[in-house]
C-alpha positions in Angstrom: 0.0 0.0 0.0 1.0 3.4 -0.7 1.5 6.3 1.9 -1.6 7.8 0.6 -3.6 4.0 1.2 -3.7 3.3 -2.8 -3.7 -0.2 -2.9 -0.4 -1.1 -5.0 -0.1 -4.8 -5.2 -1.7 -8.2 -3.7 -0.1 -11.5 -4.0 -1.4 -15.1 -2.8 0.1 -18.9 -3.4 -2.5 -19.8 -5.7 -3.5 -23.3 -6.8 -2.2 -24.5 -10.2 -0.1 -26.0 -12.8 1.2 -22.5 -14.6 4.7 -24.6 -16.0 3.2 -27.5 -17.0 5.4 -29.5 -13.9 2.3 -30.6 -11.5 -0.5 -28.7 -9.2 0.3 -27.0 -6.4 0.7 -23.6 -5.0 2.8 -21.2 -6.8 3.0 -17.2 -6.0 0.2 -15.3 -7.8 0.0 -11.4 -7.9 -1.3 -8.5 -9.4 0.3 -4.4 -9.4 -2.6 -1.7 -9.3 -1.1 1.5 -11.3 -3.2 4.6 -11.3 -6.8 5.5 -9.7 -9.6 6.6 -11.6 -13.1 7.4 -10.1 -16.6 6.4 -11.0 -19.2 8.2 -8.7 -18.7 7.4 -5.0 -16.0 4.3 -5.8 -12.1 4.4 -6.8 -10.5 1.8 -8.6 -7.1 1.0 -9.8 -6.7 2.4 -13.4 -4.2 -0.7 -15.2 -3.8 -4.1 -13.5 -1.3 -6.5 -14.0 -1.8 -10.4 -12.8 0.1 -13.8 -13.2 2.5 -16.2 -11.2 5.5 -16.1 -9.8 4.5 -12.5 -8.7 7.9 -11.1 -6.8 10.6 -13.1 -8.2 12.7 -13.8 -11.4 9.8 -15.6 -13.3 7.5 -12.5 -13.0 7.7 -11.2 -16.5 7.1 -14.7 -18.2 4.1 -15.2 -15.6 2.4 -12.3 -16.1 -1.0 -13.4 -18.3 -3.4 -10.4 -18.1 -3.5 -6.7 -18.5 -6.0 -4.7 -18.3 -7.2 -0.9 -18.2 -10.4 0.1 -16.5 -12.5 3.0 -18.7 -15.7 2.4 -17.6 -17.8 0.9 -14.3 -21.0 1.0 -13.6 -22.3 0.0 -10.0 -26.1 -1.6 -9.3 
């Protein structure tokens, strides 16, 4: 978390087989970049997920990207 309370990351061992070498848990994260605002509610602007959040494998982990342009709340 960032001095100003913007969440900035969140990581978890997560159940899978991500290399292809057997199930189990492997290190899964995700970086929050930017805030934007829809009404009332702040979200993280660009997210970034995938395994072996934190160490050397990160890059070739990472599996999803995504920016957030619109939400809509009911």
């Amino acid at each position: 978390m960032s001095p100003s309370g913007r969440l900035e990351s969140a990581s978890l061992l997560r159940w899978g087989d991500p290399d292809g070498r057997g199930y189990g848990k492997h290190p899964f994260g995700a970086v929050f970049e930017g805030e934007t605002r829809f009404g009332d509610f702040t979200l993280p602007r660009t997210v970034r997920a995938g395994w072996w959040f934190g160490g050397d494998r990160w890059p070739e982990g990472e599996f999803i990207r995504f920016t957030v342009d619109e939400a809509a709340y009911r």
